[in-house]
C-alpha positions in Angstrom: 7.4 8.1 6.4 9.7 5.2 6.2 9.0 2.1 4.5 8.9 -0.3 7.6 6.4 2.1 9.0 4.3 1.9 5.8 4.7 -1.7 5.6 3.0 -1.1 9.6 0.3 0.8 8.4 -0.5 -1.8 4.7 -0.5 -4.4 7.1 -2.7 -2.3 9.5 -5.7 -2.5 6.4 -5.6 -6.3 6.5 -8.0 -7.8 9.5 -7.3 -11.3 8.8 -4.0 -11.7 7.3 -1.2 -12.3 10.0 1.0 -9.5 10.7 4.1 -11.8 9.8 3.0 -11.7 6.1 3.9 -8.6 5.6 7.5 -7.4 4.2 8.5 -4.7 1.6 8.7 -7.9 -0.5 5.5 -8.6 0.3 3.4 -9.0 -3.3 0.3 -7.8 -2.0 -2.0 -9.4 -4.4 -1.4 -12.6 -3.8 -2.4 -12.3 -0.2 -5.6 -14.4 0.2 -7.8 -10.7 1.6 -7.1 -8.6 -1.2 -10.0 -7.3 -2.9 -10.8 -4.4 -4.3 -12.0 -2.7 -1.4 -8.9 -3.7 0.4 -7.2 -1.6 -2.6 -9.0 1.3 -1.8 -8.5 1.1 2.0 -4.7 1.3 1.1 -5.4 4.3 -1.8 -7.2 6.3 1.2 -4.4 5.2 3.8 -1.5 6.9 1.6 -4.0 10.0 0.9 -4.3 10.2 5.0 -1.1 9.2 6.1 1.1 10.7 3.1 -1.0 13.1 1.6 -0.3 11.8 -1.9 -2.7 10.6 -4.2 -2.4 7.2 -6.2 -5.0 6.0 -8.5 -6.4 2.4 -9.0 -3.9 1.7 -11.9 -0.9 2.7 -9.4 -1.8 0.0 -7.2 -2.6 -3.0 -10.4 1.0 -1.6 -11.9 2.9 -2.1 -8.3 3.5 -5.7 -7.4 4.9 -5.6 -3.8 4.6 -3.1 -0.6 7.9 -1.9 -1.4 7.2 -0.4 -4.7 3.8 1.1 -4.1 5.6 2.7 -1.3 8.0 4.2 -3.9 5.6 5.4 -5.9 3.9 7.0 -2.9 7.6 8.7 -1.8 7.8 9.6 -6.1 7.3 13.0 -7.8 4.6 10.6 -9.8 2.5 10.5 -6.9 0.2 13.8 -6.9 0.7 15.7 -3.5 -2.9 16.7 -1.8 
């Protein structure tokens, strides 16, 4: 996967935030929607879409899109 297609499918786990506000600089925690549950809408997208596993503290250590889509791509993330 590539990361403007990831930054497609974060954005995809937002229902009110505009499409517009999302960008691999994008730091996703400042975006008015997030919530926890939002967090682990993205945790299952990556496990569905990627088949890589990150954990809760992957996404509170990863600021913008770009970077938890790094760590997604990474050895660190644990394959299915």
């Amino acid at each position: 996967m590539k990361l403007e297609e990831f930054v497609t499918k974060f954005a995809a786990e937002f229902d009110e935030t505009p499409v517009t506000e999302f960008s691999p600089e994008t730091n996703y925690k400042q975006l008015a929607e997030w919530s926890s549950l939002t967090a682990l809408s993205i945790i299952s997208m990556v496990d569905e879409e990627m088949e890589k596993r990150i954990t809760g503290a992957d996404i509170r250590n990863c600021s913008t899109i770009k970077e938890l889509f790094e760590l997604s791509t990474s050895n660190k993330a644990s394959d299915v």
